[in-house]
C-alpha positions in Angstrom: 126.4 75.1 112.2 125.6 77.5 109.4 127.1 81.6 109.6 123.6 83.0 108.4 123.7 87.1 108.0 120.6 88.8 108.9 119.5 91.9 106.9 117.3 94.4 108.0 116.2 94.9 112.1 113.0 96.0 112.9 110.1 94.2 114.4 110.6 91.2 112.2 114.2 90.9 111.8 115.2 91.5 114.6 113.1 89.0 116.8 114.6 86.5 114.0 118.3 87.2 114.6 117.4 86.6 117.9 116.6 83.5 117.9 119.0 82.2 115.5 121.5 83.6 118.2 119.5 81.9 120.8 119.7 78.4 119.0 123.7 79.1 118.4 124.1 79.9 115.3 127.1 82.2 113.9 125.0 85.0 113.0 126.3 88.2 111.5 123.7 91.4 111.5 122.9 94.3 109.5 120.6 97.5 109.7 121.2 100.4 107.8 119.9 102.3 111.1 123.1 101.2 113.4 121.3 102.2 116.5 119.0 99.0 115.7 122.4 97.0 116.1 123.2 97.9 119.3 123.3 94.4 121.6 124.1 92.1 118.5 127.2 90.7 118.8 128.6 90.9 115.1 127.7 94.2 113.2 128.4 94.6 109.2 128.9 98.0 108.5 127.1 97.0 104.7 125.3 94.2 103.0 128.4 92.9 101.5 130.1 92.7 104.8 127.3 90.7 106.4 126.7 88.3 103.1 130.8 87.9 103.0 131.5 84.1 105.0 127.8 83.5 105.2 126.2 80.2 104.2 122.5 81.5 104.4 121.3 85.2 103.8 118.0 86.3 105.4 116.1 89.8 104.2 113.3 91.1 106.2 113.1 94.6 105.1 110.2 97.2 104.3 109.8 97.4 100.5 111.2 96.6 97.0 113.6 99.6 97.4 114.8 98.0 100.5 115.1 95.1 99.4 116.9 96.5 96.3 119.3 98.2 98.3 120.5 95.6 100.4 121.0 92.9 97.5 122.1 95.3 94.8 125.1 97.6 94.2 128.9 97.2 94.8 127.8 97.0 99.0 125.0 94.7 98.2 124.9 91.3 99.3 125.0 89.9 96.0 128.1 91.2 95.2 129.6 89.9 99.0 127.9 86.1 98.9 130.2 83.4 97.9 129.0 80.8 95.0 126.4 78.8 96.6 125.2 80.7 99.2 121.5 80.6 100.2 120.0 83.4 99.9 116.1 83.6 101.4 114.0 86.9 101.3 111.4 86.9 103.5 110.5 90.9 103.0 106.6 91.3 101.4 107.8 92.2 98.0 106.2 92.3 94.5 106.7 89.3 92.5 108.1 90.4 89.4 111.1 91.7 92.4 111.0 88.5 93.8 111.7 86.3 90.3 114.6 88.8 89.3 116.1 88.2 92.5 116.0 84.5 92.1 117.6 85.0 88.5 120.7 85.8 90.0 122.8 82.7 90.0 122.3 82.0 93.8 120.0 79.0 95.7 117.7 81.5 96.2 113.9 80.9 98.0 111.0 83.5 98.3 109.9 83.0 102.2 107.8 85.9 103.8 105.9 84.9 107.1 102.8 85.0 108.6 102.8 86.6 111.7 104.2 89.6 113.2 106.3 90.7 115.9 105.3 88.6 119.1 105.6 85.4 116.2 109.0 86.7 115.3 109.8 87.0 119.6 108.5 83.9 120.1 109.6 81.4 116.7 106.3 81.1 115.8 106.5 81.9 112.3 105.7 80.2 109.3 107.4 80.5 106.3 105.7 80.9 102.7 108.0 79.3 100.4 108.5 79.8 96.5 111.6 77.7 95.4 112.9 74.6 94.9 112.2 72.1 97.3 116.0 70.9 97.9 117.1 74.3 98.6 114.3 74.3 101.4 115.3 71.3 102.7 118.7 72.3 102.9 117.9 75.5 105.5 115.1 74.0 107.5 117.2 74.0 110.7 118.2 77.3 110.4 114.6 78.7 109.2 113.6 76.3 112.7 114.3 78.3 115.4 112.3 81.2 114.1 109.5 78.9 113.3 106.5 76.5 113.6 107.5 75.5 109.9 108.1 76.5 106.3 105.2 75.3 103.5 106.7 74.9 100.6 104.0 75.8 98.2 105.7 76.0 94.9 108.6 77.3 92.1 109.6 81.1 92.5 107.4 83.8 93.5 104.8 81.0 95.0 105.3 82.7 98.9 105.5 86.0 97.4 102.3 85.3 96.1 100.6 84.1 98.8 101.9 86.5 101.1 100.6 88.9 99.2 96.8 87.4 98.8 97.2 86.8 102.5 98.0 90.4 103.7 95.0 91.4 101.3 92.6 89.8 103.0 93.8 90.7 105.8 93.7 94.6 104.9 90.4 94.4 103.9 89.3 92.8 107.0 90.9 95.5 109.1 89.4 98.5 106.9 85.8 97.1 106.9 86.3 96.4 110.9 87.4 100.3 111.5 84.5 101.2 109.4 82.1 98.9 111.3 83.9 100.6 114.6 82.7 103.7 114.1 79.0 102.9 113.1 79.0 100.9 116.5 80.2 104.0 117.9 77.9 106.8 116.3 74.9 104.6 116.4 75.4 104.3 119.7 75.4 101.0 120.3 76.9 99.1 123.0 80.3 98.8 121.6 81.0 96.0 124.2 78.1 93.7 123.5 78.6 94.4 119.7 82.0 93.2 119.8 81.5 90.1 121.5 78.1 89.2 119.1 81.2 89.5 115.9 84.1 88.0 117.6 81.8 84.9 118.7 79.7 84.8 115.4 80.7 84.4 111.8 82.6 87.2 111.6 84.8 86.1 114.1 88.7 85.5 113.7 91.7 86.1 115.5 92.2 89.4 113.0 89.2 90.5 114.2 89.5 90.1 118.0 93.4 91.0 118.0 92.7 94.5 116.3 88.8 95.1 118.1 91.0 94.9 121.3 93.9 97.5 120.2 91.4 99.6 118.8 88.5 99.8 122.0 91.9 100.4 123.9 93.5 103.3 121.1 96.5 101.4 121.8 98.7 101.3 118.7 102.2 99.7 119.8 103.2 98.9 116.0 102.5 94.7 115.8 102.2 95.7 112.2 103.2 99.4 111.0 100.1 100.6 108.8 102.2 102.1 106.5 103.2 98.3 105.4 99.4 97.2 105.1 99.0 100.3 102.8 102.6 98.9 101.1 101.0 95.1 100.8 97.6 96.4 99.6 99.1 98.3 96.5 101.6 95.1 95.6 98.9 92.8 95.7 96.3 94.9 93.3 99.5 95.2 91.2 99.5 91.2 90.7 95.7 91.0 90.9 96.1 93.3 87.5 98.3 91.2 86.2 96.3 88.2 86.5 93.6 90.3 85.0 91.5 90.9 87.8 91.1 94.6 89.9 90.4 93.4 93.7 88.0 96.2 94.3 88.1 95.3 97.9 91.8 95.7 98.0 91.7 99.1 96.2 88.9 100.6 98.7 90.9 99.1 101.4 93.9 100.9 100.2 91.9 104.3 100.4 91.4 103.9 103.8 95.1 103.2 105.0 96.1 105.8 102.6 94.1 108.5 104.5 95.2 106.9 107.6 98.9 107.6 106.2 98.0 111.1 104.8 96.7 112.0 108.6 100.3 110.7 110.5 98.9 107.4 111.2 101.7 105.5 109.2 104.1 103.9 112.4 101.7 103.2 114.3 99.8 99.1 114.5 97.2 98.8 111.4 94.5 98.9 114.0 95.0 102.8 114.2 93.7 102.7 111.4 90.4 103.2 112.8 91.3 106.9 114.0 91.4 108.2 110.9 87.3 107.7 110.7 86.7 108.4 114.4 
């Protein structure tokens, strides 16, 4: 079976290496938090380490300076990952990242998910893939444990792409439902009845009903930090710019989480971010 190094622990990556454990592959880990180590059963004390031996490299980290960090430098795990090693980052990045990573000389495939952490528990992921279709091919058993399938939708930067329009929608679905929250709320409104009338009608999606729950309840477990939706929001209006268009939905959006951030709101679930109008 493949050795495949996981970078990067935390809701995401860590469910993941799970499951690749679970399925029996070799699978080498690394966090630069070591706590989130503990209970793996190989630990690389840097990128280079992990990537060293490894036929398939897996990021799921926070940001482009994550990412950066992890890939680049004498630890990275460029400078540790033999000549045609796979290497798949599955962080939400921006795209211009995404297609200098794939310049690097490596088999190299842009695949975020969609989902979040019980997906990640459960393989119930799905891959977004920017690449070529052969390299895809080549990893689908190990991207299967952690998944209910990988779309290949195109060359490089196609899954960053669509992860980003993905995560924008669903930004600006969670800001307008906090907002129509606390209008329920003041107006006085049975919040009950009003939630079931938007979660049954048009409105209606499993966004919707997942985060109307969390936030009735003011239970914020991070699913989904809100400091990542904030993250998302301002990569995708950057590629939105560059395409020649603003997404004024994604920048008001972005206000919202960015108060919510500015008030202490940023580890908690993207549902809090209702609190910061209440």
């Amino acid at each position: 079976m493949k050795s495949i190094a996981v970078m990067g622990l935390g809701a995401m990556g860590s469910g993941m290496a799970r499951r690749l454990i679970g399925a029996g592959f070799p699978v080498v880990v690394y966090n630069r938090s070591r706590a989130r180590t503990e209970g793996f059963p190989t630990v690389a004390s840097t990128p280079r380490e992990a990537a060293a031996g490894a036929d398939v490299v897996i990021s799921m980290l926070a940001d482009d300076a994550a990412s950066r960090s992890a890939w680049l430098g004498d630890d990275g795990a460029l400078a540790g990952a033999r000549p045609g090693t796979v290497l798949i980052e599955s962080s939400t990045l921006s795209v211009p990242w995404v297609l200098d990573l794939a310049g690097r000389g490596f088999p190299f495939l842009d695949a975020p998910v969609t989902g979040s952490k019980p997906q990640a528990q459960a393989g119930e992921l799905l891959f977004l893939v920017g690449g070529e279709a052969a390299v895809l091919d080549s990893v689908r058993d190990a991207l299967a444990p952690m998944s209910r399938g990988a779309v290949h939708l195109g060359p490089h930067g196609s899954g960053a792409l669509m992860k980003l329009v993905n995560n924008f929608l669903c930004g600006v679905q969670a800001a307008s439902l906090a907002e129509a929250m606390v209008v329920i709320e003041r107006a006085g409104l049975d919040r009950d009845q009003a939630l079931e009338i938007l979660s049954n009608g048009a409105p209606g999606s499993p966004l919707l009903r997942n985060l109307s729950k969390k936030m009735v309840a003011r239970e914020y477990t991070p699913n989904f930090a809100l400091k990542l939706m904030a993250k998302d929001l301002s990569y995708a209006i950057e590629e939105g710019r560059r395409h020649g268009l603003p997404i004024e939905t994604a920048q008001a959006a972005l206000g919202l989480f960015r108060g919510a951030v500015e008030k202490g709101l940023g580890e908690q679930d993207l549902s809090a971010v209702v609190e910061s109008l209440r």
